[in-house]
N, C-alpha and C positions, 0 to 999 in steps of 0.2 A: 425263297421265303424271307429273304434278310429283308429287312425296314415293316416287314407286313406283324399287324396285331394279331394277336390270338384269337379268336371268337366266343370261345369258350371260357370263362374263368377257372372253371376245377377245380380246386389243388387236392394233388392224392399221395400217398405213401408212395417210397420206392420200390413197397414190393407189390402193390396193385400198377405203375408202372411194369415192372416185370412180368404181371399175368398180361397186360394189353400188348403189351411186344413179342412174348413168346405168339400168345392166340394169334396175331395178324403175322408170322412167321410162318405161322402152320398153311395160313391160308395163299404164301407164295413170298415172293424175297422181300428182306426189308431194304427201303429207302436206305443210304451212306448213314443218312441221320440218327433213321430209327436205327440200327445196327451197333452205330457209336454210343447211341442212350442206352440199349439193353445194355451193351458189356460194360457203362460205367455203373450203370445201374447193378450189376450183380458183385458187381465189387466191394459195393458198400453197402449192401443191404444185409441188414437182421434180421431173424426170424418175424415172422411175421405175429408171434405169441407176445414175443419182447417187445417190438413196434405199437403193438397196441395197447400194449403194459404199461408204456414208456408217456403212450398219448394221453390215456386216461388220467394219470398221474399229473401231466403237467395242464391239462383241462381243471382240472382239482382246485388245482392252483387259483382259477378264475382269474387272469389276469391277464392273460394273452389272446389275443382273435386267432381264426384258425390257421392264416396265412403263416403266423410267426410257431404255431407248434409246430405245422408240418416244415417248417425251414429247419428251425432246431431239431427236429425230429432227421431231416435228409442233411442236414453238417457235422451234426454231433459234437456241439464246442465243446475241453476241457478244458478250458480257460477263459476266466471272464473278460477283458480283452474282444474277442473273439463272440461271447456271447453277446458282449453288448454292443457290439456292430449289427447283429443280430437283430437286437431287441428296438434299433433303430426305427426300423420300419414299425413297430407301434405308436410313432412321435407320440412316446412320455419318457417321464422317466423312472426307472427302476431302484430303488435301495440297493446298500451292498446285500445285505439280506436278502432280498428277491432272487437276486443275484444268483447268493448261493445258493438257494433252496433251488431253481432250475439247474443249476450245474449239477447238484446231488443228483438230480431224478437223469441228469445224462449220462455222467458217471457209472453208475448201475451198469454190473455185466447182467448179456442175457444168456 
């Protein structure tokens, strides 16, 4: 699969990742790939109540497309730094206020 494009664009949460790999598990082995994605995938995932808490929240915000929630959503920056690498992939640019106000809403225990 290396050099080949995706077909699909999607982007989805880590823990709807997690239901598509368990369910094609059930149905016989996973791929090296799939296998390595579930177990990074269950490492870093939160509840799926907080994930969607977390989403809405920075939706709110009205200032991100969805590609960049669901990134911020699967890195979880504490640090701006790190967020604004991030926030790259929107080519604009951010205040430090913007800033902060998405670190908050990352910040948050779930």
């Amino acid at each position: 699969m290396i050099g080949k494009e995706s077909k699909e664009g999607k982007v989805v949460p880590i823990n709807t990742v997690i239901e598509i790999l368990e369910e094609r598990k059930k149905d016989g082995d996973l791929t090296y790939e799939q296998q390595i994605a579930l177990e990074h995938s269950q490492k870093f995932a939160q509840t799926k109540a907080h994930t969607e808490k977390m989403k809405k929240a920075l939706e709110a915000l009205d200032m991100l497309n969805t590609k960049s929630v669901f990134k911020i959503l699967e890195i979880q920056p504490r640090n701006a730094m790190l967020l604004k690498q991030i926030l790259m992939l929107e080519k604009k640019t951010f205040s430090d206020e913007d800033v902060q106000k998405i670190l908050a809403i990352t910040r948050e225990k779930g």
